[in-house]
Every structure is written in structure tokens, then in C-alpha cells.
VMD Tcl script that builds the backbone (N, CA, C; Angstrom):
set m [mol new atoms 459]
animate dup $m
set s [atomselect $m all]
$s set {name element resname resid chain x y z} {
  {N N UNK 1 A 64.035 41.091 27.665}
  {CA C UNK 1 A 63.143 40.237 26.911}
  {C C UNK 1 A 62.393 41.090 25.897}
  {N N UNK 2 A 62.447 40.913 24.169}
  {CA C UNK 2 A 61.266 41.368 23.229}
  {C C UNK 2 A 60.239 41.031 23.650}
  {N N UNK 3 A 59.133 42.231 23.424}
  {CA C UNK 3 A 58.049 41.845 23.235}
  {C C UNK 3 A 57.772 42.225 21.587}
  {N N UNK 4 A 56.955 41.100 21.111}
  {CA C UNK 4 A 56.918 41.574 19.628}
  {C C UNK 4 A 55.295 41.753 19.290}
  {N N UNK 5 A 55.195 42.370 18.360}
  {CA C UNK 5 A 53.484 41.854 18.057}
  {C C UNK 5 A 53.581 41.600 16.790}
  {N N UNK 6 A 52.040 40.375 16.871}
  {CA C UNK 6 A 52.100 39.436 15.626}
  {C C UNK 6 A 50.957 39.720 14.821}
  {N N UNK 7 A 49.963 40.901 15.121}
  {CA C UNK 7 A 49.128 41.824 14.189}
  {C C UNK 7 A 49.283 41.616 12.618}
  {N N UNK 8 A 50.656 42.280 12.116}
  {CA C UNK 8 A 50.586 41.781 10.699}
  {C C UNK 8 A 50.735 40.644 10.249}
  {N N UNK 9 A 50.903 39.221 11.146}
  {CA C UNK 9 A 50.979 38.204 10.864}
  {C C UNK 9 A 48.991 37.140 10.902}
  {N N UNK 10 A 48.761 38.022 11.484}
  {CA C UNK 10 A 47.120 37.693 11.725}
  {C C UNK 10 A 46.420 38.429 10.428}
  {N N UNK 11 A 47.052 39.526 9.829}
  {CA C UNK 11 A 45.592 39.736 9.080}
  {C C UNK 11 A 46.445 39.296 7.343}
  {N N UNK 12 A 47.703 38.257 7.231}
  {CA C UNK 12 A 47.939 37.923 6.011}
  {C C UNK 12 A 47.896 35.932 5.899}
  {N N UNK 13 A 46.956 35.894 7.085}
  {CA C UNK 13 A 47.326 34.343 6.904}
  {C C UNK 13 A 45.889 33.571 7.253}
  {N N UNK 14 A 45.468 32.777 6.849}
  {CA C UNK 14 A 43.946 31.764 7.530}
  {C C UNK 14 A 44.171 30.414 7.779}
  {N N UNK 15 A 44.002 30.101 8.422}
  {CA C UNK 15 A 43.723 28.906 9.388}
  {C C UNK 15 A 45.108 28.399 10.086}
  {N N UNK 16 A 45.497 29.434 10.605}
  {CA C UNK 16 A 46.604 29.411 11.170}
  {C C UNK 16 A 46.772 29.462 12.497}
  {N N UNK 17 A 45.256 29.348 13.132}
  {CA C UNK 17 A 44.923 29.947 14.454}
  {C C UNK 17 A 45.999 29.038 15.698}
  {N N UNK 18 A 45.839 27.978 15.340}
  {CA C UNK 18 A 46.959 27.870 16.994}
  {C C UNK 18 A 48.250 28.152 16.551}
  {N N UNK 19 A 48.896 28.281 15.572}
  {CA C UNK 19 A 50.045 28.793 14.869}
  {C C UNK 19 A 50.297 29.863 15.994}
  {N N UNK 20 A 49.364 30.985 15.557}
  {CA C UNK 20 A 49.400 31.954 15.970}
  {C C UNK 20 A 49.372 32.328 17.257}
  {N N UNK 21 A 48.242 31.859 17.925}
  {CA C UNK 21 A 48.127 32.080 19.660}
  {C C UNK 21 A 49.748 31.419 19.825}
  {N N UNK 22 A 50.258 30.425 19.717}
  {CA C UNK 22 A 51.427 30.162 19.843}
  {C C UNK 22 A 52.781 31.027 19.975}
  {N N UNK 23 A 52.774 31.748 18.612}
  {CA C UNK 23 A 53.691 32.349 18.124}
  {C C UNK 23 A 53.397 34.212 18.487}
  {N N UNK 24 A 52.366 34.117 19.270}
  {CA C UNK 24 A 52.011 35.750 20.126}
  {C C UNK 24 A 52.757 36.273 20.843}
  {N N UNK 25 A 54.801 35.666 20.433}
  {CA C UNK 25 A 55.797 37.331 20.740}
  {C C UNK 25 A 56.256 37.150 19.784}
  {N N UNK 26 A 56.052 36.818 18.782}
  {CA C UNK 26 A 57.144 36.761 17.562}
  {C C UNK 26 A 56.808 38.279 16.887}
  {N N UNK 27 A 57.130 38.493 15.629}
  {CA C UNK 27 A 57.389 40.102 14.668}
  {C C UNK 27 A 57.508 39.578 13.728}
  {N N UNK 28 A 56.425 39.910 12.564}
  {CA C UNK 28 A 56.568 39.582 10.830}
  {C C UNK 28 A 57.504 40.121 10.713}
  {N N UNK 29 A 58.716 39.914 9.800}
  {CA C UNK 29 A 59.886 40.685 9.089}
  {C C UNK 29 A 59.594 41.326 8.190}
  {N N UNK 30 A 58.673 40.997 7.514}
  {CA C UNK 30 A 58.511 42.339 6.868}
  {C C UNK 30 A 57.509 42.861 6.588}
  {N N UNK 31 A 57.640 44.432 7.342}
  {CA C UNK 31 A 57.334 45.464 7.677}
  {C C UNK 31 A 56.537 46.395 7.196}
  {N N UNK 32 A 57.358 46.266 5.624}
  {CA C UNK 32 A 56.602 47.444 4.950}
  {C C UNK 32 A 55.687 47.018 4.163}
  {N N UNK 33 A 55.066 46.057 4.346}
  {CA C UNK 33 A 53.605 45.646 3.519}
  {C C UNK 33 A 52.787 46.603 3.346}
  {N N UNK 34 A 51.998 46.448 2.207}
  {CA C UNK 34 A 51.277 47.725 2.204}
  {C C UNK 34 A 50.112 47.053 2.812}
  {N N UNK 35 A 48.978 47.690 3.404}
  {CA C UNK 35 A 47.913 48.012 3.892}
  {C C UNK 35 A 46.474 48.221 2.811}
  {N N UNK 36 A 46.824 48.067 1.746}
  {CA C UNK 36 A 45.776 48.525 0.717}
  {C C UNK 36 A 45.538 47.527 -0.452}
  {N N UNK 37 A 44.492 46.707 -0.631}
  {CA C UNK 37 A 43.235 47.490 -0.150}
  {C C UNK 37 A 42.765 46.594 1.303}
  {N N UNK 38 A 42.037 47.645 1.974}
  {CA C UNK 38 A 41.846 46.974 3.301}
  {C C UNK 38 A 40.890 45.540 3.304}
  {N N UNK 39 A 41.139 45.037 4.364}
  {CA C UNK 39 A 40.876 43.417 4.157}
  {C C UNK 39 A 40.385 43.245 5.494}
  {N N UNK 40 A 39.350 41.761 5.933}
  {CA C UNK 40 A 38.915 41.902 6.839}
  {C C UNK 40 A 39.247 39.725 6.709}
  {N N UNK 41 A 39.415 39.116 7.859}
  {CA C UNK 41 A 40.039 37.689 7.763}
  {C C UNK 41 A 38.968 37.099 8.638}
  {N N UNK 42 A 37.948 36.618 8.708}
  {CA C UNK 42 A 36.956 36.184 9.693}
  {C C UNK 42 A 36.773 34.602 9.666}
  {N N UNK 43 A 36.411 34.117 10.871}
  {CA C UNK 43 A 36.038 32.671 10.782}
  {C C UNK 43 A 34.906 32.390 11.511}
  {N N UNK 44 A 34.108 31.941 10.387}
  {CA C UNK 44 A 33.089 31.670 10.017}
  {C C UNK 44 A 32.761 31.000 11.181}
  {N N UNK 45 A 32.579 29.221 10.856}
  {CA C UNK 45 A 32.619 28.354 11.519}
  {C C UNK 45 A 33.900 27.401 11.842}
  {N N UNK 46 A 34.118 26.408 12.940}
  {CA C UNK 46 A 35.174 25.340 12.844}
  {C C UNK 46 A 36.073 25.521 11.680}
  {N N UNK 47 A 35.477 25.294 10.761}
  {CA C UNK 47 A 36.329 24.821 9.669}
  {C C UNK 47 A 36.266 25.858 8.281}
  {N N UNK 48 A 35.605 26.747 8.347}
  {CA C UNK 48 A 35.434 27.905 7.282}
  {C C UNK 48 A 35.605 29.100 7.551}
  {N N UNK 49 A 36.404 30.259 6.547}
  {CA C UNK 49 A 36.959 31.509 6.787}
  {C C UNK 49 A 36.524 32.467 5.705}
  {N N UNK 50 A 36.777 33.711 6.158}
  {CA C UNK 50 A 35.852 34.547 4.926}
  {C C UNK 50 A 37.208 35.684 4.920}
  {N N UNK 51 A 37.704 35.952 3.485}
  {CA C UNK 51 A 38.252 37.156 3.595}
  {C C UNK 51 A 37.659 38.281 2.629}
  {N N UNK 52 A 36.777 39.494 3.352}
  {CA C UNK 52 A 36.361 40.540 2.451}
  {C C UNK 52 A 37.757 41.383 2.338}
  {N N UNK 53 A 37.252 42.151 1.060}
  {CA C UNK 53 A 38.157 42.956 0.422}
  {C C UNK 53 A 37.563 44.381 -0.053}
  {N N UNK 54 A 37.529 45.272 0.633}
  {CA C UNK 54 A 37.230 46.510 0.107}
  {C C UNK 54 A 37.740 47.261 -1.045}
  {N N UNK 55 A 37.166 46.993 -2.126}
  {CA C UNK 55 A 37.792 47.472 -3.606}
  {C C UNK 55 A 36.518 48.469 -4.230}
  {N N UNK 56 A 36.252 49.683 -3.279}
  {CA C UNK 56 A 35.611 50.260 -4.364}
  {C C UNK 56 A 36.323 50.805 -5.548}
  {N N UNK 57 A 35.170 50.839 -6.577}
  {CA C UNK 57 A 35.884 51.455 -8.141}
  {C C UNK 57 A 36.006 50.212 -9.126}
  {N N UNK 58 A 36.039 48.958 -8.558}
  {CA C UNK 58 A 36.696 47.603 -9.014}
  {C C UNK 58 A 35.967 47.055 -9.839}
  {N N UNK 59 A 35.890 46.751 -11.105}
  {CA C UNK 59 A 35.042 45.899 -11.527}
  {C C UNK 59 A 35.048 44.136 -11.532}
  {N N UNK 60 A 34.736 43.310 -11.884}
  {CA C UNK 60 A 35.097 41.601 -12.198}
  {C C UNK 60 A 35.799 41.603 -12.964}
  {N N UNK 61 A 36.099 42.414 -14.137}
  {CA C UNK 61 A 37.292 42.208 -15.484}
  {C C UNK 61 A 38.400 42.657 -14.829}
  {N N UNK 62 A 38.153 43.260 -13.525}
  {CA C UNK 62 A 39.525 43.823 -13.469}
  {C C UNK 62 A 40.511 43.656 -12.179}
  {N N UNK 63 A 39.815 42.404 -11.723}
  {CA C UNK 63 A 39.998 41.375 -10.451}
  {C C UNK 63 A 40.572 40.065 -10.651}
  {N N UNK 64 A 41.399 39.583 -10.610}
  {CA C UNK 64 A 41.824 38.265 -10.722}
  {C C UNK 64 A 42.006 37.468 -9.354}
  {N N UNK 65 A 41.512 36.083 -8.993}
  {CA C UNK 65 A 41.985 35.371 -8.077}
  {C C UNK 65 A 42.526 34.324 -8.214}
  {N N UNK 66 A 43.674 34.155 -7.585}
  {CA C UNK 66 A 44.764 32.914 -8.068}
  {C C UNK 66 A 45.010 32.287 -6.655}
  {N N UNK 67 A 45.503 31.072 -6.813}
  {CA C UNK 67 A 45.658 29.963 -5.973}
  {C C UNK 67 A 46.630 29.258 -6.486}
  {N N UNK 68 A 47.974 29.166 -6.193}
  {CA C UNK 68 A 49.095 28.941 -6.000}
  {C C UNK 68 A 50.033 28.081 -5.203}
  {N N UNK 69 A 49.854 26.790 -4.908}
  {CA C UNK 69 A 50.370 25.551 -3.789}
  {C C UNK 69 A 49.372 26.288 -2.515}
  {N N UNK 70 A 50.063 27.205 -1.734}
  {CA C UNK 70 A 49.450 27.522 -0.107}
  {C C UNK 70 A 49.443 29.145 -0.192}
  {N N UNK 71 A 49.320 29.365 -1.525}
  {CA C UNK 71 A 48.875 30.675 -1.378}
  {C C UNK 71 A 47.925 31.445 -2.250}
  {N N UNK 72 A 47.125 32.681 -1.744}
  {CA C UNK 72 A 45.934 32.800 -3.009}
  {C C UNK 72 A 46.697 34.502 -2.826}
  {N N UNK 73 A 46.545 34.813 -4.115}
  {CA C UNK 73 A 46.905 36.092 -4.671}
  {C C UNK 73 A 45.727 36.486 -5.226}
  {N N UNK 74 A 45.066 38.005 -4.571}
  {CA C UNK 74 A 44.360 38.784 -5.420}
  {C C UNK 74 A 45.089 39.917 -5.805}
  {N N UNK 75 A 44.898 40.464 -6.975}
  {CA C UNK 75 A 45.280 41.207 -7.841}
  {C C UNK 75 A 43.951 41.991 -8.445}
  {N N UNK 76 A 43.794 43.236 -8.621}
  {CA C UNK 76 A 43.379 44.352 -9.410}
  {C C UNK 76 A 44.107 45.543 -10.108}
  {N N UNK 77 A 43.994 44.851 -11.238}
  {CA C UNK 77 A 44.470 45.824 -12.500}
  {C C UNK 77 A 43.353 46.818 -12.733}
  {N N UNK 78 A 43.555 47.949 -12.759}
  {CA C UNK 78 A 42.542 48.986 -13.013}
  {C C UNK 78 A 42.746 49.278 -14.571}
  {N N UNK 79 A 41.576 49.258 -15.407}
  {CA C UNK 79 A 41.626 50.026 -16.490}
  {C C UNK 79 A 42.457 51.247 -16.781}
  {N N UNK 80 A 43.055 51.559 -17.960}
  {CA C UNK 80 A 43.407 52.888 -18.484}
  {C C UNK 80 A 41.522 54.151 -18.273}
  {N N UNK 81 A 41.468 54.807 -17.460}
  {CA C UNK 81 A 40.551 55.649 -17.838}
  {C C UNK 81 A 40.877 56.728 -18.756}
  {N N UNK 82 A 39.833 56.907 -19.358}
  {CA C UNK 82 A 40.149 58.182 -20.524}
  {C C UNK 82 A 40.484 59.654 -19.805}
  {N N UNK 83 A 40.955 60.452 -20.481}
  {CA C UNK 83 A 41.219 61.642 -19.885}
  {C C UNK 83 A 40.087 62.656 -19.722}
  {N N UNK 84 A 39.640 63.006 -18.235}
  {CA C UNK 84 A 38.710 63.435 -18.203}
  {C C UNK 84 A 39.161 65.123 -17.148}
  {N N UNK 85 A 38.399 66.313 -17.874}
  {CA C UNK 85 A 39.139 67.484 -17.197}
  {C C UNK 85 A 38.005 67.178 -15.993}
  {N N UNK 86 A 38.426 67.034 -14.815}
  {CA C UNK 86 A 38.029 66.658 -13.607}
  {C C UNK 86 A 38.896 67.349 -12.495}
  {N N UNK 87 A 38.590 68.241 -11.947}
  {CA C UNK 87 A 39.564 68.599 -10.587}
  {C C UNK 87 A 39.266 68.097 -9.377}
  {N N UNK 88 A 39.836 67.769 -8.706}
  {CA C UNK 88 A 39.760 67.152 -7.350}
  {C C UNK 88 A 39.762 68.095 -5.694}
  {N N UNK 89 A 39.011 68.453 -5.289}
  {CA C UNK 89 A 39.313 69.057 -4.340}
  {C C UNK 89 A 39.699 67.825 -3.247}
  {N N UNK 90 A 39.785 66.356 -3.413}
  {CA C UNK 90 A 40.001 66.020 -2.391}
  {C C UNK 90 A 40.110 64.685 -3.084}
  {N N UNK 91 A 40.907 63.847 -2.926}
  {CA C UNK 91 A 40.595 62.188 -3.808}
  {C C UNK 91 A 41.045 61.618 -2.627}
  {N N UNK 92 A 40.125 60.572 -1.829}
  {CA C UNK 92 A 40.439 59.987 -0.862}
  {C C UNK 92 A 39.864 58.427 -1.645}
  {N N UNK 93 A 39.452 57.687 -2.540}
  {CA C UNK 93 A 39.259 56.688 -3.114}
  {C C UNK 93 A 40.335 56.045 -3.739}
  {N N UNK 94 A 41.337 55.620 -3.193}
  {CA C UNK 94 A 42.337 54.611 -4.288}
  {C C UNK 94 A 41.765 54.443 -5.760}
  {N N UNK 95 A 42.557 54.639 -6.567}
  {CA C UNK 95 A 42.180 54.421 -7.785}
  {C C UNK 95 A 43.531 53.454 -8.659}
  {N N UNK 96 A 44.411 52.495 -7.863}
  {CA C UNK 96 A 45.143 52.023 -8.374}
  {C C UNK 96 A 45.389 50.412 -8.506}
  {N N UNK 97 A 45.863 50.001 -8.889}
  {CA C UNK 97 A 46.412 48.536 -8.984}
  {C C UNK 97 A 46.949 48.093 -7.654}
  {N N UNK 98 A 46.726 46.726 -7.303}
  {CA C UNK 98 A 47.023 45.730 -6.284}
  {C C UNK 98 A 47.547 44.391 -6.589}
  {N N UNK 99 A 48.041 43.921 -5.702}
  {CA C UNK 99 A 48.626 42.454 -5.503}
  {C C UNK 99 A 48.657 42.655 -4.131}
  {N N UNK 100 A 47.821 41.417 -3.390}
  {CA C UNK 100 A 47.813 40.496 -2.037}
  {C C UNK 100 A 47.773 39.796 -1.963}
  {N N UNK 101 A 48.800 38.891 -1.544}
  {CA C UNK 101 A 48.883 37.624 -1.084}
  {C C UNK 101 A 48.563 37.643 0.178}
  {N N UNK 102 A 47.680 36.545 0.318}
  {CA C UNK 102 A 47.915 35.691 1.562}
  {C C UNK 102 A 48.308 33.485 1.694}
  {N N UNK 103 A 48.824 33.824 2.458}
  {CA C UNK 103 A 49.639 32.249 3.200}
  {C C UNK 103 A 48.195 31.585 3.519}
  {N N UNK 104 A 48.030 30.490 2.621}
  {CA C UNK 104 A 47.237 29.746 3.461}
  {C C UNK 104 A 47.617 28.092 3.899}
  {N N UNK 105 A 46.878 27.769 5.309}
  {CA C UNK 105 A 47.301 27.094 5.996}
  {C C UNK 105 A 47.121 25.273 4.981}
  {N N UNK 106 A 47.539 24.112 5.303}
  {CA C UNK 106 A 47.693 22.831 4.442}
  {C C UNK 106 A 46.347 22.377 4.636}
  {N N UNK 107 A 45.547 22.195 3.540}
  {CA C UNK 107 A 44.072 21.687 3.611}
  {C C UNK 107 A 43.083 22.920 3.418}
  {N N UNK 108 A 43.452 24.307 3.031}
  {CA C UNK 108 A 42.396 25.202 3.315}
  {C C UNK 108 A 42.387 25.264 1.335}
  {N N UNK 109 A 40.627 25.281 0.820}
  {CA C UNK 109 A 40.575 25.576 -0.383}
  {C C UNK 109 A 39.672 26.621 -0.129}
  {N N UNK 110 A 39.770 27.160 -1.495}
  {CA C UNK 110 A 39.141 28.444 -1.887}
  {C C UNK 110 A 37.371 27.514 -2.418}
  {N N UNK 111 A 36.749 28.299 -1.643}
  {CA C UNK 111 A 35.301 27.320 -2.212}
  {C C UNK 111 A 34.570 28.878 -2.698}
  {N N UNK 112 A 34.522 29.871 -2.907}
  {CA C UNK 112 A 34.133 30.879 -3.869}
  {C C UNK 112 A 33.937 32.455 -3.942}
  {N N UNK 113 A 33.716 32.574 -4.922}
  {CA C UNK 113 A 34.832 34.290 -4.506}
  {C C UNK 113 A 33.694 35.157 -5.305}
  {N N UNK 114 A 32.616 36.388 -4.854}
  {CA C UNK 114 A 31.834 37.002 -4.872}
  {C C UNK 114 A 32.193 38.821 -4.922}
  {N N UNK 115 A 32.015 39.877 -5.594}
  {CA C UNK 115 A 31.972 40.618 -5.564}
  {C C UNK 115 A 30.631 41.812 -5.709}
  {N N UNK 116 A 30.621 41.983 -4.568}
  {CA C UNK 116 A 28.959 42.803 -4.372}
  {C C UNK 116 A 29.360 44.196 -4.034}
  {N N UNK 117 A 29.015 45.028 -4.185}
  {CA C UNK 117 A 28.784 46.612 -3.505}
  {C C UNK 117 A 29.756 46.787 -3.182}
  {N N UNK 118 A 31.055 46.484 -4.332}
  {CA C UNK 118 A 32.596 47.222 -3.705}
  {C C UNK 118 A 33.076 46.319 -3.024}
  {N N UNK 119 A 32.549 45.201 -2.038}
  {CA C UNK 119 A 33.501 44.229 -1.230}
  {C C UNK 119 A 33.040 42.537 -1.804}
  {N N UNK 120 A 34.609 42.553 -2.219}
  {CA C UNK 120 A 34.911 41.411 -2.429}
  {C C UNK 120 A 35.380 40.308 -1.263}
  {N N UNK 121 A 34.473 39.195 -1.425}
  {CA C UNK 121 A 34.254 37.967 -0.675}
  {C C UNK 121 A 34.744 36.754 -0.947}
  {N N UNK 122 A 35.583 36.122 -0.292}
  {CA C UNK 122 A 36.139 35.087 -0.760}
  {C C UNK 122 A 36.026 33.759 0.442}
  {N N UNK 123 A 35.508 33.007 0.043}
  {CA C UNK 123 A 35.085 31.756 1.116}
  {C C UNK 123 A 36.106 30.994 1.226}
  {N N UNK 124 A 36.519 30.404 2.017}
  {CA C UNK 124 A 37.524 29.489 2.345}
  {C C UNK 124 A 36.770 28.022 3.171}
  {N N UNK 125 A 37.650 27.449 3.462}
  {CA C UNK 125 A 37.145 25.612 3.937}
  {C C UNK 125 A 38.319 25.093 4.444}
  {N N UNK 126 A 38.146 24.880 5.259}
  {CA C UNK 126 A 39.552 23.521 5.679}
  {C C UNK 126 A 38.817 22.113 5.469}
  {N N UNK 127 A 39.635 21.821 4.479}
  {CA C UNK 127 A 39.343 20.285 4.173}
  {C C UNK 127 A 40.090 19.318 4.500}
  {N N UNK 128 A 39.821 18.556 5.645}
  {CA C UNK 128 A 41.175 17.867 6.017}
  {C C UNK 128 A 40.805 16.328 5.687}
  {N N UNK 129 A 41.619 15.720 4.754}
  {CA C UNK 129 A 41.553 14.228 3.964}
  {C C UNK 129 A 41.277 13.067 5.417}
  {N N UNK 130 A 40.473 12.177 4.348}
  {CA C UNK 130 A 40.476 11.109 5.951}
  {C C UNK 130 A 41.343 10.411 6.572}
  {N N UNK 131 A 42.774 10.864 5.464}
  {CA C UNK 131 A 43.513 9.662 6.050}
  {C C UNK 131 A 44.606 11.059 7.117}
  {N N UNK 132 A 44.102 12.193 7.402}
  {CA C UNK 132 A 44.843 12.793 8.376}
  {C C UNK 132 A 43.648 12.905 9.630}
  {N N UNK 133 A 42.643 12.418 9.604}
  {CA C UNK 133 A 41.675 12.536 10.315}
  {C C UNK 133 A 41.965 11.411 11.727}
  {N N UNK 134 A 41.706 11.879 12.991}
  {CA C UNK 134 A 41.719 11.000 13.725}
  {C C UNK 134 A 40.599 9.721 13.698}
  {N N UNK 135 A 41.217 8.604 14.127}
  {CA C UNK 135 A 41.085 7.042 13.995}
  {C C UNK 135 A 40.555 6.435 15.760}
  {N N UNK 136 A 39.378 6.114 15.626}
  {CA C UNK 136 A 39.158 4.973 16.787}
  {C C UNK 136 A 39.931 3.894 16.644}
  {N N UNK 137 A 40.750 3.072 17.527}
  {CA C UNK 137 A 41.416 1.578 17.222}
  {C C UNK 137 A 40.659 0.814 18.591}
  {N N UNK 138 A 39.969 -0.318 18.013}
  {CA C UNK 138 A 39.194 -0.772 18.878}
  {C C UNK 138 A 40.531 -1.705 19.918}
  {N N UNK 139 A 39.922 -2.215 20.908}
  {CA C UNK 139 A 41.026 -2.704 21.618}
  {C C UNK 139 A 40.522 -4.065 22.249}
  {N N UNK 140 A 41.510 -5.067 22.091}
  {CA C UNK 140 A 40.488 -6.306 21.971}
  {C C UNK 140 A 41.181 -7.022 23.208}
  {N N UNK 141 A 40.242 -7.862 24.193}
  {CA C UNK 141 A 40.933 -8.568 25.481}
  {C C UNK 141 A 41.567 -9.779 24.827}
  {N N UNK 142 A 42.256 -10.638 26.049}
  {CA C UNK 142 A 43.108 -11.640 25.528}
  {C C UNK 142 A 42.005 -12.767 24.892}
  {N N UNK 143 A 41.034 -12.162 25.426}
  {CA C UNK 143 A 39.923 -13.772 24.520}
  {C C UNK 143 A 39.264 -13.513 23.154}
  {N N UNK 144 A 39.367 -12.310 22.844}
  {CA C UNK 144 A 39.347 -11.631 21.476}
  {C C UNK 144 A 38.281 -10.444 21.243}
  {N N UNK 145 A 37.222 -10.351 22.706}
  {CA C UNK 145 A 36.164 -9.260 22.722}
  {C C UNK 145 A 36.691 -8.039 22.840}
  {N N UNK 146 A 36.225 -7.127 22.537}
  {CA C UNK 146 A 36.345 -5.948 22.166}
  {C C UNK 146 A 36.194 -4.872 23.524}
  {N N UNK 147 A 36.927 -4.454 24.375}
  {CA C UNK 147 A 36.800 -4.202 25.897}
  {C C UNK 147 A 36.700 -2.466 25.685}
  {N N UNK 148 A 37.268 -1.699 24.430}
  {CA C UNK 148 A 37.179 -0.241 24.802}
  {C C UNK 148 A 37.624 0.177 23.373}
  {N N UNK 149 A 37.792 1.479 22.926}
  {CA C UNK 149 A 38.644 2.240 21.744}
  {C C UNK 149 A 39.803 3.162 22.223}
  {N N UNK 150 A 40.432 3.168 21.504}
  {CA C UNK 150 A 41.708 4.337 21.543}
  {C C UNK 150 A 41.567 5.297 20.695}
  {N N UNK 151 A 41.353 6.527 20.881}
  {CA C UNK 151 A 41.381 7.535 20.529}
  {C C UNK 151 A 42.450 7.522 19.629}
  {N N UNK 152 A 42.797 7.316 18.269}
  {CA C UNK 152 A 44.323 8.134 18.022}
  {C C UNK 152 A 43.601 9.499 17.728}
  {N N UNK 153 A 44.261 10.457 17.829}
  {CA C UNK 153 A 44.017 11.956 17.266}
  {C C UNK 153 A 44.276 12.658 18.490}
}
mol reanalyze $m
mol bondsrecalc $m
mol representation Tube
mol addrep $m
């Protein structure tokens, strides 16, 4: 019997949660995703999710967020910097361009996207329409009074 782990499938997807507890032997296929820039997937409340984004160096001109049917792509294009004689005894700060996607689940919108002190914040919502919302159906005796409800949902 595989055992698989579904780790990289948890930190590229939101509101996917019983998806997931579900699907806890499966294995993302692919593998070699990069890891950068690091990201953090939190839920908020019931129905709201937060994904920070650690982009120091980053400015707002040089951040784009897109939303795409069920998926939001951030992207950072870094400026051309000028040539500066600078030696490095050590460069541990990314200084490059990105693209991340993440999968998001049917009903989740992007409600607003913040960049403070290097980490970028992006709010999420599950908005689920009323007509997927569960329904009381009242339930009526043979003389026409109303004796109980049915749960649909």
C-alpha cells in the first residue's frame, strides 16, 4: 500500500478543506514546484482565507494580482536595477521574478490584496449563491397544517 503526502497540495489551494482531509494519501504530480516566494494559506473564519506572501525588495508597481475562472496568479516582475559596484559577501534575499498560482475552490473571491512591510496579503471569501444554499421545505399534514421542516442541505 502507498503512502503519499498531500503537503504540496495544501499550501497551493484554498477552500479545499474537506477535499483535502479526504484526499490525505494521494501525491501532487508535480513535484518540482518552486517554493519561492514563501507563502503562508490561513483560515480566517468559516468562510474566509488569508494568503500572505513574503516578498521582501517588492514594490506595488512591481506586483500584479490576477484572477482567472478558479485561479489567482501572483506575479512579481522586479525592475532592471542600475549597475551598482556592490560585492556580496553573502546574498541570501531573492532578488528575482515570480509567478504563483494557486487553485481556488467554486465560490471563493478575492475581496483584497494589501502589501505592508514586505508581506503581501490577500483576503479571500467563500461566497456561496442562495440558490446553492441549503433550503427548509415545510411539510404539510393531510389537512393542510404545517406539522415540521425538512432540512434539504
Amino acid at each position: 500500500m502507498n503512502h503519499r503526502d498531500l503537503t504540496p497540495l495544501f499550501r497551493a489551494t484554498v477552500g479545499f478543506d474537506r477535499m483535502m482531509n479526504m484526499l490525505d494519501t494521494a501525491k501532487r504530480l508535480d513535484s518540482t514546484a518552486s517554493s519561492f516566494p514563501p507563502y503562508n494559506i490561513e483560515k480566517v473564519e468559516e468562510n474566509a482565507y488569508r494568503i500572505t506572501m513574503a516578498l521582501a525588495g517588492f514594490s506595488e508597481n512591481e506586483l500584479e494580482v490576477t484572477i482567472k475562472e478558479n485561479s489567482l496568479l501572483v506575479t512579481g516582475q522586479k525592475e532592471k536595477e542600475t549597475e551598482q559596484n556592490v560585492t556580496f559577501l553573502h546574498q541570501g534575499i531573492a532578488n528575482r521574478s515570480f509567478q504563483k498560482t494557486f487553485d481556488l475552490a467554486d465560490h471563493i473571491k478575492v475581496t483584497g490584496a494589501n502589501l505592508e512591510n514586505g508581506l503581501l496579503v490577500i483576503d479571500l471569501a467563500r461566497e456561496i449563491p442562495e440558490a446553492k444554499k441549503p433550503k427548509n421545505i415545510p411539510i404539510l399534514s393531510s389537512n393542510g397544517n404545517k406539522t415540521g421542516l425538512i432540512n434539504k442541505g
